[in-house]
N, C-alpha and C positions, 0 to 999 in steps of 0.2 A: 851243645846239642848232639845226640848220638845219632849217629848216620850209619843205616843199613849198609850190609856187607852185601855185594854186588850178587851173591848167589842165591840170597835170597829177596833179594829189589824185584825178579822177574819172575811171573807162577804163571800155569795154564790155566784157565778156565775154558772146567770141562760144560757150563750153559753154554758159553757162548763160540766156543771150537776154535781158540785163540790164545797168543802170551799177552798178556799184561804186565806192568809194571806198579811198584805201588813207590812215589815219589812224596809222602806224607811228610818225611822228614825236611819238606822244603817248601812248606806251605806257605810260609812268609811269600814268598813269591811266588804262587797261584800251583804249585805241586800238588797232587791225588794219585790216586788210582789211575793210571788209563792206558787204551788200548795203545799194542805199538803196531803201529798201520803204515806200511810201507809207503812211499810216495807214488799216487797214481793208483791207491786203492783204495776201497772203503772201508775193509774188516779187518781185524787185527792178523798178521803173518802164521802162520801156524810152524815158522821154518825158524828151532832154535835157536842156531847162529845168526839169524836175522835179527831174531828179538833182540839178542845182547847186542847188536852193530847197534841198533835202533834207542836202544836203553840207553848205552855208553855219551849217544849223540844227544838225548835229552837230556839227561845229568850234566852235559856240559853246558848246555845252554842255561839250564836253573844256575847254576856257580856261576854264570858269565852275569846274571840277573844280580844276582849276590852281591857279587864284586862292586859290582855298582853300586850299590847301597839306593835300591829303588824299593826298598818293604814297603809293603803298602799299595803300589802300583803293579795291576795284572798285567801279563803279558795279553796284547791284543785277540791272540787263540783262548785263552782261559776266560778272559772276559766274554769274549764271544759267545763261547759254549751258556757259560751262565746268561747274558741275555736272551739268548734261544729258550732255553728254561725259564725264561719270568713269560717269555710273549708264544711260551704256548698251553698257558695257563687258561688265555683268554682267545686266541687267535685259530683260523682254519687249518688243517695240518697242510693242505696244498697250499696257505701263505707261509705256512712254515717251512716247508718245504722248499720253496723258493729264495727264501730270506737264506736260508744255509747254504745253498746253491751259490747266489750271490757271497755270501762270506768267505768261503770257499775260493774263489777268484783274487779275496784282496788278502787272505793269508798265504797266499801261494806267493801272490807279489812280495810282505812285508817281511815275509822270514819269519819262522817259529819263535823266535825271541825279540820278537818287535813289542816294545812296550804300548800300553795307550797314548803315553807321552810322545812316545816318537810317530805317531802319525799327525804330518804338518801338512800345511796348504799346498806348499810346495809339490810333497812326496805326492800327494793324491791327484796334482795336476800329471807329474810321470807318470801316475797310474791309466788315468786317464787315457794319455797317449799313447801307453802300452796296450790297453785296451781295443784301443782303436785303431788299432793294427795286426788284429788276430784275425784271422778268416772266420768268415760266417757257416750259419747252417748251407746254404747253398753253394755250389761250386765257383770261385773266379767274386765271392764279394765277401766284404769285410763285417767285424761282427754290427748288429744293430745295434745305432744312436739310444735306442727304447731298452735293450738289456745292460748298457752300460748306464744307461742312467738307474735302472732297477738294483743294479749294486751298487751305486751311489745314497740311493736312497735307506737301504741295507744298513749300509755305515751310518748312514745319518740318524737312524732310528736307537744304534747302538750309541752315539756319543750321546744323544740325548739323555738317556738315561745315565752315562756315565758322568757326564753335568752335575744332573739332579743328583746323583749317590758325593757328588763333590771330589769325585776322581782326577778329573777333568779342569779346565777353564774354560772352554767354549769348545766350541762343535764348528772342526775343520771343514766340516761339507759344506757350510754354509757361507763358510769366507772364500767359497771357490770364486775365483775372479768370471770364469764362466763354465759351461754344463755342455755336454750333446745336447742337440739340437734336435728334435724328433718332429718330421714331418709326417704328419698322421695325415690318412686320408680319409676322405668324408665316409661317417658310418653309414650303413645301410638302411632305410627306411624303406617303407611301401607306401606305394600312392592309394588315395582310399578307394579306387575299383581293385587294386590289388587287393588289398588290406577285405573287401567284402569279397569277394572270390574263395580268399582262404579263412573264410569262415562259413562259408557255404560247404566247403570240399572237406572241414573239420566237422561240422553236423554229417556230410552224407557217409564218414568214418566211422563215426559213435553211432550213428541210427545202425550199422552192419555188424556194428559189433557186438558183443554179448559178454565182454570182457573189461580189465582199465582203462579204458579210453574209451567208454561212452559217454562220458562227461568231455569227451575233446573239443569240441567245440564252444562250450561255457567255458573252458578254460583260455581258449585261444581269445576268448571273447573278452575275458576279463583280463588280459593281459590287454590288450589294445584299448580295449574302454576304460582301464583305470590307469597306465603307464607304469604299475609292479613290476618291480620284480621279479626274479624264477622265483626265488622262494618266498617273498612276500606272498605272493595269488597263492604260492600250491600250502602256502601256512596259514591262510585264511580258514577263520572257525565262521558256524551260521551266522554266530552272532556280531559277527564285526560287519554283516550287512544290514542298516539299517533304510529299511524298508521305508517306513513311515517321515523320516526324518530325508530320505532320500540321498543318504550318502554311504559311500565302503570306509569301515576304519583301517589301516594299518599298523598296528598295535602288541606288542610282546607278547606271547600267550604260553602256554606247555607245549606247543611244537616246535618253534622259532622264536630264535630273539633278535632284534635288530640290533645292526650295529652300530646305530649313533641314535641319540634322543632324537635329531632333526627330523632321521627318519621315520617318526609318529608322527601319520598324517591323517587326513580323510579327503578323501577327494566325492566329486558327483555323484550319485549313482545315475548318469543319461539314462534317459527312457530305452534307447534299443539295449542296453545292458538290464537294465530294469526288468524289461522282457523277460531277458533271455533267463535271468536268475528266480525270476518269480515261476516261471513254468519247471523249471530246473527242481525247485524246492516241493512244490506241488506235486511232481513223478517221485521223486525220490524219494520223499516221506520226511527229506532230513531236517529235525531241528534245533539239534544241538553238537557241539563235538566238530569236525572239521568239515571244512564245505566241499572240499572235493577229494575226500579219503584213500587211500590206493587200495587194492583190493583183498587184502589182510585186512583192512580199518584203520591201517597205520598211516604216515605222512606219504604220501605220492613226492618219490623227491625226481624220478625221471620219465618226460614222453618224450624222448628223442626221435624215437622210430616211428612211433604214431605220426607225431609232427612232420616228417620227413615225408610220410604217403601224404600228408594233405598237400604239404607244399609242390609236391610233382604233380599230383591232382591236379592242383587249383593254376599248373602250367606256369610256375614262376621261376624264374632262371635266376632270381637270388638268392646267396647263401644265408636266409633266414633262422634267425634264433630268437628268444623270447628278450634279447636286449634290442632285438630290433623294432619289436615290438612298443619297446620303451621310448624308441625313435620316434616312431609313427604318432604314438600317441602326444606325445610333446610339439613333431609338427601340424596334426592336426589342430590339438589346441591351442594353438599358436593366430589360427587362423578363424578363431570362435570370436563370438561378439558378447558380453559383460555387462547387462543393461546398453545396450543399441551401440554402445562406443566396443573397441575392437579390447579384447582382453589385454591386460597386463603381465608383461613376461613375470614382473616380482609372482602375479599367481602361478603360472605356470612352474617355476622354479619352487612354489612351496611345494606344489601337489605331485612334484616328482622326488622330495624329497633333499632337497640342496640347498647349500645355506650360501651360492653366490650367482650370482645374475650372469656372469661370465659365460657360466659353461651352458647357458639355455644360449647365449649368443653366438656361442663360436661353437658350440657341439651339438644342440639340439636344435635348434633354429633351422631347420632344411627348408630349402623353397621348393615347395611342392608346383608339378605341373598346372594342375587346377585349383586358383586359389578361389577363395570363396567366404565371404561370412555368413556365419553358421551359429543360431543360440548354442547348439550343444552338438556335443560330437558326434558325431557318427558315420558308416561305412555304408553305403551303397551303391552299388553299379548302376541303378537306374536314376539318381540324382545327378551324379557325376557323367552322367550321358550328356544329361539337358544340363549343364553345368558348361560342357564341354562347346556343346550347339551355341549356349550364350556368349559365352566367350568370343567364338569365331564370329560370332554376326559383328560383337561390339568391336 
């Protein structure tokens, strides 16, 4: 095999304002093109004599790769890179983003010429440990139980597929004898005089406005009365409301796609949603094409600001988002009646779109201050009074 003369192994490129190396002659073991990016950077050095330090030091480790007679098996950096390239074929660039993040962490641990073979049970418990003794974002505490499991997870998503290509024998993350331990604290939900408050304060936003958000309060509506998510509600076309049939589809369409089959659902269409969406359609005219457009025609992918004036309006001191939303509506429905007997979490758990009973029990299950059975959902302040009154007498 002819092996490039070191003078010309490293070039500039002038796109990218960088030296590269081109390691082709050692592709048996995962060799290309690639940037030489000093330790503790992200873009390639622009500093000559760096490149060659930096060359000299990959070329040793490809021959160290050699030596070993491992062809066939990437080094863990190589392999990585190419999984990042298969899962953002299909995946969000801020999950992508993340997932490199996390890799990032465990090539720093394993050394540049750590093979896939050499990451064992073992190595990944030091890591582990190593982990969990770095300091956090905030001053005097250590990193979180929740980001060291998310590059755990990282790895785990990379063996798997290195399994399946038969790289591999099994997938060390899951022979961890144990994991961080993340104590999550209970998500945020609104009681439903809250939950009617800030949809009275999202109507008196959109009546003022003349702009994207006079549909604020159908949207705020239909988060709470159907349990969607951001993008599910704001990727709703007319026709996944079906009127007559009295239900909302959640369904694939040209603006959005979901990301699992489970999450094709339909859930009620409740009467005070009913409402609101039938007078909605009526003023608007609309009835084809998306149900609540941004104001080019295109997809509406942000009310953050909007949302934020109802929320100070409507005098709530919680830090509300449209997953809290997803809260409310889970515990409210939690609390509805199903033919006269009390509903069934299995429903609950289809019509939020989950394929396990678990997480309606331990994550969406809140017990709300005023419980109550209820045929169908709904927010009001003035029920939730006499609700309140009854309560105390009983």
């Amino acid at each position: 095999m002819t092996r490039r003369r070191r003078r010309d192994r490293i070039f500039w490129r002038t796109d990218r304002g960088g030296w590269y190396a081109d390691f082709r002659d050692y592709a048996d073991v995962g060799g290309r093109k690639e940037a030489l990016i000093p330790d503790g950077a992200r873009v390639a050095t622009t500093d000559r004599d760096e490149a060659a330090r930096l060359a000299t030091a990959r070329l040793a480790a490809y021959e160290r790769h050699r030596e070993r007679g491992t062809a066939g098996v990437p080094t863990l950096e190589v392999y990585a890179r190419r999984h990042l390239q298969h899962k953002a074929r299909d995946r969000r660039p801020a999950t992508l983003e993340r997932d490199a993040r996390a890799l990032e962490h465990v090539l720093a641990f394993f050394g540049d010429d750590a093979l896939l073979t050499d990451v064992t049970v073992a190595q990944l418990t030091d890591y582990v440990a190593h982990r969990s003794r770095q300091p956090g974002k905030r001053a005097g505490t250590l990193l979180a139980a929740q980001t060291i499991k998310h590059e755990l997870h990282a790895v785990s998503s990379l063996f798997q597929r290195a399994v399946a290509e038969g790289l591999v024998a099994s997938n060390p993350v899951r022979r961890l004898p144990s994991k961080p331990r993340v104590q999550r604290p209970e998500a945020v939900w609104l009681e439903i005089g809250e939950a009617a408050r800030l949809m009275q304060a999202a109507d008196a936003i959109a009546a003022q406005s003349g702009r994207a958000n006079t549909a604020l309060g159908v949207i705020v509506a239909t988060w709470l009365l159907t349990g969607g998510r951001r993008m599910e509600v704001l990727g709703l076309e007319v026709d996944d409301v079906d009127v007559k049939a009295r239900v909302v589809h959640f369904r694939p369409n040209a603006w959005r796609q979901l990301k699992h089959a489970k999450h094709r659902r339909w859930i009620p269409l409740w009467p005070q949603l009913h409402r609101r969406l039938e007078a909605y359609l009526e003023a608007s005219g609309r009835t084809t094409g998306l149900l609540f457009p941004a104001q080019h025609g295109g997809l509406l992918t942000d009310i953050r600001g909007s949302l934020a004036r109802a929320v100070e309006q409507a005098e709530l001191t919680k830090h509300v988002t449209p997953h809290t939303f997803r809260h409310t509506y889970a515990a409210t429905r939690m609390q509805t009646t199903d033919h006269g007997a009390p509903v069934s979490p299995y429903t609950v758990m289809r019509e939020l779109g989950h394929s396990s009973l678990a997480l309606i029990e331990q994550t969406y299950g809140h017990l709300m201050q005023v419980r109550h059975r209820l045929p169908a959902v709904e927010y009001r302040e003035a029920k939730v009074l006499e609700l309140e009154e009854r309560h105390e007498r009983a």
